[in-house]
LUMDONU-922554 format. One record per atom (N, C-alpha, C): residue in three letters; z, x, y; residue number from 1; atom name. Coordinates in steps of 0.001 Angstrom, whole numbers. Layout:
<'ALA', <Z, X, Y>, NUM, 'CA'>
...
END
This chain:
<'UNK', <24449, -18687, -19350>, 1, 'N'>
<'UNK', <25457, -17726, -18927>, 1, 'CA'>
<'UNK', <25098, -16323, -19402>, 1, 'C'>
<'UNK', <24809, -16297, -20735>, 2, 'N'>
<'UNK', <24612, -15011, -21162>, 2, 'CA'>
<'UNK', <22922, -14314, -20461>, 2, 'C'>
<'UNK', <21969, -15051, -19796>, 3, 'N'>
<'UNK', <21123, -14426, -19393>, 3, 'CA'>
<'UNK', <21656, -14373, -17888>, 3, 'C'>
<'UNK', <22134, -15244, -17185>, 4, 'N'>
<'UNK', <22938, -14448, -15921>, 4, 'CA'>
<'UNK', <23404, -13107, -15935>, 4, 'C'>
<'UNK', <24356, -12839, -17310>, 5, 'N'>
<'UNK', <24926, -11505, -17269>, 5, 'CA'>
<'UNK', <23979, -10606, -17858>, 5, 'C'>
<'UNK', <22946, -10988, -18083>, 6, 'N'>
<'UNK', <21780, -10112, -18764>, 6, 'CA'>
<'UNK', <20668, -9571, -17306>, 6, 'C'>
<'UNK', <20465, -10527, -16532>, 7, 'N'>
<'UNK', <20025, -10491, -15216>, 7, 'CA'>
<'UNK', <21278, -8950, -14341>, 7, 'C'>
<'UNK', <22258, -9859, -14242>, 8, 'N'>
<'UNK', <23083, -8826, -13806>, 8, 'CA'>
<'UNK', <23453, -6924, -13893>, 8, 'C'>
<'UNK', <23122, -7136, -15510>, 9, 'N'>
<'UNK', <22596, -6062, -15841>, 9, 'CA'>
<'UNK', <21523, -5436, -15671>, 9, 'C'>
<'UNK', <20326, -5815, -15716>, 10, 'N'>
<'UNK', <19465, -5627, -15311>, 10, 'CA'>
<'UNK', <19264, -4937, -13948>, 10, 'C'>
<'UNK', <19961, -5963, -13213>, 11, 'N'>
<'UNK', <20216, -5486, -12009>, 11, 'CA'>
<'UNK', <21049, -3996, -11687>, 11, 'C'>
<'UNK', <21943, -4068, -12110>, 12, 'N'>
<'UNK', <22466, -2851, -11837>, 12, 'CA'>
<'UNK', <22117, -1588, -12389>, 12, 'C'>
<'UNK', <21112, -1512, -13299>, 13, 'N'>
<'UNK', <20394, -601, -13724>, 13, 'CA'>
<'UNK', <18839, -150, -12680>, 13, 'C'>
<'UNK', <18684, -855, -11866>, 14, 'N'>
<'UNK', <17631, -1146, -10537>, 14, 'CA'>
<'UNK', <18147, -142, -9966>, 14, 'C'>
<'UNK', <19410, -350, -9555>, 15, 'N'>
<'UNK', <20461, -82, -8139>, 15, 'CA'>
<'UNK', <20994, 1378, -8621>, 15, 'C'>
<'UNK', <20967, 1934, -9906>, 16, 'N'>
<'UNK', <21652, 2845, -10141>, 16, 'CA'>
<'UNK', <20215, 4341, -10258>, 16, 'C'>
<'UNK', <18845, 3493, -9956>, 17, 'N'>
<'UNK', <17626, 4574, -9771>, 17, 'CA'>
<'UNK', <17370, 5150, -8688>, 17, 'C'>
<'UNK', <16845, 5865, -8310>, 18, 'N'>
<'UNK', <16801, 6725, -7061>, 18, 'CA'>
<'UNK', <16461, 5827, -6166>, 18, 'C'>
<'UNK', <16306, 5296, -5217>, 19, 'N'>
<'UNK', <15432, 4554, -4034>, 19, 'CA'>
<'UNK', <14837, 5832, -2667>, 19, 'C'>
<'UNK', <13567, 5098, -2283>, 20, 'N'>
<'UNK', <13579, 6258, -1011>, 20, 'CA'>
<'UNK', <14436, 6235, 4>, 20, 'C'>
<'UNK', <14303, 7547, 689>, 21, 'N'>
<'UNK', <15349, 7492, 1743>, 21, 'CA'>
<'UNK', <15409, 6296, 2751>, 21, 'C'>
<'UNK', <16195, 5374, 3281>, 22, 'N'>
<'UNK', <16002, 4461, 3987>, 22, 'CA'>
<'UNK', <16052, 5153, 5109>, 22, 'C'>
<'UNK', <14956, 4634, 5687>, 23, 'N'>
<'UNK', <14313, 5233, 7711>, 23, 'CA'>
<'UNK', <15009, 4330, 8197>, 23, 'C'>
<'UNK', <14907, 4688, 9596>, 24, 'N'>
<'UNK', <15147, 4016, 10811>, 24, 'CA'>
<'UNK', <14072, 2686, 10793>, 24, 'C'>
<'UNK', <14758, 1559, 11280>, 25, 'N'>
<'UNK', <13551, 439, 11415>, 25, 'CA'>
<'UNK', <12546, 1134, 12465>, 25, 'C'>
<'UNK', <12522, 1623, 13326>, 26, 'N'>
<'UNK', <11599, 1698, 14516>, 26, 'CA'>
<'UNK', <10035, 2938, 13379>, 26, 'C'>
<'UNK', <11100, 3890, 12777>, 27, 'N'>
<'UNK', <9936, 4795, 11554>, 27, 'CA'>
<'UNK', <9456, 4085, 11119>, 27, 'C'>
<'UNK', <10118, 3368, 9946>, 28, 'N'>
<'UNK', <9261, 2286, 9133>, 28, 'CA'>
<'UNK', <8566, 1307, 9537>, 28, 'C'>
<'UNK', <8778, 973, 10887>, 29, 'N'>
<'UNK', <7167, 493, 11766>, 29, 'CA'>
<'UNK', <6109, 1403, 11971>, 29, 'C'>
<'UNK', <7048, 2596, 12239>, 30, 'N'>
<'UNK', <5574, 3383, 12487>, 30, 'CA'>
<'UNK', <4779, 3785, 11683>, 30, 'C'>
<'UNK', <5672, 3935, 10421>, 31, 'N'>
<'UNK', <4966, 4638, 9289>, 31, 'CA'>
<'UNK', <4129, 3536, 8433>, 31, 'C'>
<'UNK', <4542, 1801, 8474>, 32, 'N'>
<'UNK', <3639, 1225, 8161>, 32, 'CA'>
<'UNK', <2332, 415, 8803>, 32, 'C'>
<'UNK', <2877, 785, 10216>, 33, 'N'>
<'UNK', <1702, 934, 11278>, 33, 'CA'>
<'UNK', <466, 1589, 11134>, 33, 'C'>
<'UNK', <1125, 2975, 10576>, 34, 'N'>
<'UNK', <-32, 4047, 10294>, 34, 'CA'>
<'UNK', <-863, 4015, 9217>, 34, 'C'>
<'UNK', <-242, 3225, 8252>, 35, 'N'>
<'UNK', <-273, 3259, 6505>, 35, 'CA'>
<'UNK', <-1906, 1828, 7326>, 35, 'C'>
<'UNK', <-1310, 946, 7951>, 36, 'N'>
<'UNK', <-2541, -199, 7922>, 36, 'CA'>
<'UNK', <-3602, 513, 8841>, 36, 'C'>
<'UNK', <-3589, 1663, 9591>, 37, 'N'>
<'UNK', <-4386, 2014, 10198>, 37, 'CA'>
<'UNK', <-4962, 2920, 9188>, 37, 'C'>
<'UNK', <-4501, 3649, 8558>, 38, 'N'>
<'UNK', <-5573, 4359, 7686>, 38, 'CA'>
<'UNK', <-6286, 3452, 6985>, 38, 'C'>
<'UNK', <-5418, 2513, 5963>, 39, 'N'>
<'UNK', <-6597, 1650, 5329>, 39, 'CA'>
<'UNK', <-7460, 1050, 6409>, 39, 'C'>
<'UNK', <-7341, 461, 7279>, 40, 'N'>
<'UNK', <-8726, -196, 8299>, 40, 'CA'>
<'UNK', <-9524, 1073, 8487>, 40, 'C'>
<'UNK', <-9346, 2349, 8458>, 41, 'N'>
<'UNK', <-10161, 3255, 8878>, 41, 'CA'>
<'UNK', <-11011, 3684, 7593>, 41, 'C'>
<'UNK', <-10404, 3508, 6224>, 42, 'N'>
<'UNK', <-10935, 3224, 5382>, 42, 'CA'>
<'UNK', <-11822, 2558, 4858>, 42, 'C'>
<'UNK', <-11666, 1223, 5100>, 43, 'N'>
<'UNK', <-12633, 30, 5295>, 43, 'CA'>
<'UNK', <-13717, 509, 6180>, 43, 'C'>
<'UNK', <-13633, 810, 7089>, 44, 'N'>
<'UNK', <-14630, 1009, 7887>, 44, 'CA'>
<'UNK', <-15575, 1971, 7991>, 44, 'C'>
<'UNK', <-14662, 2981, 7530>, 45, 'N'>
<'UNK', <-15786, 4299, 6752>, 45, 'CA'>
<'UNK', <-16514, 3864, 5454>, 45, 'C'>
<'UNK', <-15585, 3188, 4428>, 46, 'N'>
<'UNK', <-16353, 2295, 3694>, 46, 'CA'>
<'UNK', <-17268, 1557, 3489>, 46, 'C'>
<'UNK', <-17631, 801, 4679>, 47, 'N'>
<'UNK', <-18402, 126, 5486>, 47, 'CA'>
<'UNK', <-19945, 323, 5999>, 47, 'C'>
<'UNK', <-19518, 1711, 6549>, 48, 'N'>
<'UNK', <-20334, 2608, 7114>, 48, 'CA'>
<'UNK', <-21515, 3009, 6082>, 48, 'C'>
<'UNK', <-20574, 3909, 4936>, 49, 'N'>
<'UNK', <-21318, 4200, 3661>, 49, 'CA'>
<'UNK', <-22151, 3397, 3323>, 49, 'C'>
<'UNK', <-21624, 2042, 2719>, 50, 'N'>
<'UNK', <-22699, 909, 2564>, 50, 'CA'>
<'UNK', <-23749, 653, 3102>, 50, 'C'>
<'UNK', <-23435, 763, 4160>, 51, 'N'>
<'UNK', <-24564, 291, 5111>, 51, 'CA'>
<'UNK', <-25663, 1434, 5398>, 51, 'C'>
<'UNK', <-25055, 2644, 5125>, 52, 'N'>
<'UNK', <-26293, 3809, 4574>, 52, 'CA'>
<'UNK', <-27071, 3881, 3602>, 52, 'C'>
<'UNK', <-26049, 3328, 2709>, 53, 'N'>
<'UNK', <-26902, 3441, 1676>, 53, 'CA'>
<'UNK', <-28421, 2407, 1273>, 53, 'C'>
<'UNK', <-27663, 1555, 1650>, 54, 'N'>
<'UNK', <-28682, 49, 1709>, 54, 'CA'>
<'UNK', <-29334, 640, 2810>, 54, 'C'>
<'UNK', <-29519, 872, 3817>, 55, 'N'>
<'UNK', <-30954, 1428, 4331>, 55, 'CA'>
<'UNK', <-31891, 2614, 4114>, 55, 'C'>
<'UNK', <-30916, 3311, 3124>, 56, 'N'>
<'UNK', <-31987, 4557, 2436>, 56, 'CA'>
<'UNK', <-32687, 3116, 1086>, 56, 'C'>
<'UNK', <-32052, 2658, 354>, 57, 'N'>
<'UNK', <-32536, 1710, -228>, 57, 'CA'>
<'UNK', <-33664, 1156, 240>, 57, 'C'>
<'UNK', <-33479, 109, 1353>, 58, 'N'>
<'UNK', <-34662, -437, 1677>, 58, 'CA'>
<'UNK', <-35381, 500, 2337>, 58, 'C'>
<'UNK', <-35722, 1720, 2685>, 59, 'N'>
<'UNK', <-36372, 3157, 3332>, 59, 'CA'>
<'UNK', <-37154, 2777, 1807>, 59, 'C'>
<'UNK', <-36450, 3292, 935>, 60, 'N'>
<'UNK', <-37505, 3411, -516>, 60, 'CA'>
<'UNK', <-38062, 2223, -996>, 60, 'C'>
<'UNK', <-37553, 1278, -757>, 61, 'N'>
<'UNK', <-38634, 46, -1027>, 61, 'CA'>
<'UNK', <-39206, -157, 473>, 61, 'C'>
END
């Protein structure tokens, strides 16, 4: 019982911190639409690099 009301507390100390502004569902698709498109574009520039580099590599061997 007493860690229920310890939980509880807890809790309401969560709820009483700033949160971000809540968007529209249709934003927060878009905006985490965009968020996975940068990282894949990331990866892939990432990618890219590697794969430069390892052929200046094997260039020098």
């Amino acid at each position: 019982m007493r860690g229920a009301a310890a939980a509880a507390g807890s809790n309401q100390g969560l709820a009483s911190t700033p949160r971000v502004i809540p968007l529209p569902t249709g934003c927060q698709r878009q905006l985490s639409w965009g968020v996975a498109t940068w990282v894949r574009n990331q990866h892939v520039y990432l990618g890219s690099l590697w794969a430069r580099t390892d052929a200046k590599v094997a260039a020098r061997n």
